[in-house]
C-alpha positions as CSV (number, residue, x, y, z in Angstrom):
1,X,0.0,0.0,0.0
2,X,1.7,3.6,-0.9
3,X,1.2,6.0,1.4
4,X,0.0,8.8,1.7
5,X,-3.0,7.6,-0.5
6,X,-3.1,9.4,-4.2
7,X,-6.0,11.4,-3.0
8,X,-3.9,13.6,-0.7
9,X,-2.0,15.1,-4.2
10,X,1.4,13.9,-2.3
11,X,1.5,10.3,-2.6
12,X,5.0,10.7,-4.3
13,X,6.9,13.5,-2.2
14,X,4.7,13.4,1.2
15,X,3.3,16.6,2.5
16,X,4.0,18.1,5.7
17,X,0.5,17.1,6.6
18,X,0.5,13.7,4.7
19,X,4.1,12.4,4.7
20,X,5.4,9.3,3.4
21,X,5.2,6.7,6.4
22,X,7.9,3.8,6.8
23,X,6.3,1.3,9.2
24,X,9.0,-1.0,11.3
25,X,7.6,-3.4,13.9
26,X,10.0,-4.7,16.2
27,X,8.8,-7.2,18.9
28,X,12.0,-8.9,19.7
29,X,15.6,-7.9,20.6
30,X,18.3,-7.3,17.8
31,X,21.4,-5.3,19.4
32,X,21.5,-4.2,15.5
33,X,17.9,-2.8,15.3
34,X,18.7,0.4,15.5
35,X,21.8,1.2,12.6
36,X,19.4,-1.4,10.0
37,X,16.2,0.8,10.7
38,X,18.8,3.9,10.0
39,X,20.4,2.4,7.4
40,X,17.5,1.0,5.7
41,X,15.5,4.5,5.9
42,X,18.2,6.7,4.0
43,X,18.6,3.9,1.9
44,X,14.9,4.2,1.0
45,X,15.2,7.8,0.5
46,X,18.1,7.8,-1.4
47,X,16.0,5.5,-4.2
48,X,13.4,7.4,-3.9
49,X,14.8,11.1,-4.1
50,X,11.3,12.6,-5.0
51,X,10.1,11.9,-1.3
52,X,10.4,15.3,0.5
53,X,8.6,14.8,3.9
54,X,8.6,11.2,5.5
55,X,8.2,9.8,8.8
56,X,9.6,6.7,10.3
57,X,7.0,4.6,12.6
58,X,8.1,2.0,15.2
59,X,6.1,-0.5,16.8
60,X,7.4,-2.6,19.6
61,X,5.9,-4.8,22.5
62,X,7.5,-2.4,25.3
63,X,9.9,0.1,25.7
64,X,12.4,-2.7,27.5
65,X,13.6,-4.1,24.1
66,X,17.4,-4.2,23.7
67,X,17.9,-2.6,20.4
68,X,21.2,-2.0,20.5
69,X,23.4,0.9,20.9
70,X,22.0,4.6,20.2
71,X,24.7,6.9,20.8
72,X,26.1,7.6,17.3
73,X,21.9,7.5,16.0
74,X,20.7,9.4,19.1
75,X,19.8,12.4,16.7
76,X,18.0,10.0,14.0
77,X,16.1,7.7,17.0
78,X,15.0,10.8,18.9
79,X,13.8,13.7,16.0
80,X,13.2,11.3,13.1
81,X,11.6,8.3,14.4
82,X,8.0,7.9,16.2
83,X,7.9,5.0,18.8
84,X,4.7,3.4,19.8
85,X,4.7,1.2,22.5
86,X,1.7,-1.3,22.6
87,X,1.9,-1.7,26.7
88,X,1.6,1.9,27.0
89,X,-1.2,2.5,24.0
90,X,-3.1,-0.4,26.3
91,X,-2.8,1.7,29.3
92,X,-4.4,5.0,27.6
93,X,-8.1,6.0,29.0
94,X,-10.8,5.5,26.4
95,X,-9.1,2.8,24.1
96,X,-11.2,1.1,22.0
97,X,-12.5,-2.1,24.2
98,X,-11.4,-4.1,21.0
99,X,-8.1,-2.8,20.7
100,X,-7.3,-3.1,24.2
101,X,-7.7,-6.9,24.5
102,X,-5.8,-7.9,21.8
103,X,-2.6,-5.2,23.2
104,X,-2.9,-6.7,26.4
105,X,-2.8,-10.4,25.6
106,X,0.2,-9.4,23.1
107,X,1.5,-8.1,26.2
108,X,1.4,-11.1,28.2
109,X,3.8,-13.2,26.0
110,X,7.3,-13.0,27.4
111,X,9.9,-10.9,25.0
């Protein structure tokens, strides 16, 4: 699926309001997470030059996952990427009865 949809105007170059999306979900440690998700995302944007606002979305179980190290990344990991942690999402008020149930059984597995 490309994202964002055609309909936005931007589905080549992103918008500000619509930007190109790269999805990573993550629910098990790799110490070399981190530098492949970095790698992988310039990578991306240098084959695909004409993208001018993207966003990079991480999903893991918890925030406890050893991903390896940050330092030399810290910039990249902290302004560029957007984590979402499902044990936190299930502990928001007013989730979705639906959508809680299946976070909190995910949550339950041992990572």
């Amino acid at each position: 699926m490309h994202w964002p949809r055609e309909t936005t105007g931007c589905a080549e170059t992103g918008s500000p309001e619509f930007p190109v999306v790269l999805l990573e979900v993550q629910m098990h440690p790799d110490p070399g997470f981190h530098h492949r998700l970095a790698a992988q995302t310039y990578r991306f944007l240098q084959q695909q030059p004409q993208v001018e606002h993207w966003a990079v979305l991480v999903i893991t179980p918890h925030n406890r996952l050893k991903l390896g190290p940050t330092k030399a990344l810290q910039v990249f990991l902290e302004q560029q990427v957007v984590w979402l942690s499902l044990e936190e999402l299930s502990q928001q008020p007013n989730l979705d009865p639906q959508l809680t149930t299946a976070v909190s059984s995910r949550g339950q597995k041992s990572w």
